[in-house]
Phi, psi and omega in degrees: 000133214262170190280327164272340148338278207303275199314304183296316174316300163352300184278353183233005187278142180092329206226176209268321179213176177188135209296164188258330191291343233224312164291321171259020156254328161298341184308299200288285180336298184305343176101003194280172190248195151278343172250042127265338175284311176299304158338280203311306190333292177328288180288004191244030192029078186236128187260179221182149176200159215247141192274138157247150184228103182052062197085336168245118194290146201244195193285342240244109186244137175236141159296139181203128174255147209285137167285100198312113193236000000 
């Protein structure tokens, strides 16, 4: 596991979702790139889903890694 891996599972192990906007502005802090965010996403399979409000979908994509049981 690569050094933005080990940081992103960090940021998403324990909690049920987390904003996609909120992760790749902390990223960009960290010195990670956008295609180093993407990678690390990739191999640590982390899935995503886009928030709807009564049905309509709003800007809002959240990260989540799935639970291993």
């Amino acid at each position: 596991m690569n050094k933005c891996e080990k940081w992103l599972c960090g940021k998403l192990q324990g909690r049920s979702e987390v904003l996609c906007d909120d992760i790749r502005s902390a990223a960009k802090k960290e010195g990670f790139t956008r295609a180093e965010l993407k990678a690390a996403r990739k191999a640590l399979n982390v899935k995503t889903f886009h928030q709807s409000d009564g049905g309509i979908e709003t800007q809002n994509w959240f990260w989540y890694l799935e639970v291993q049981t």
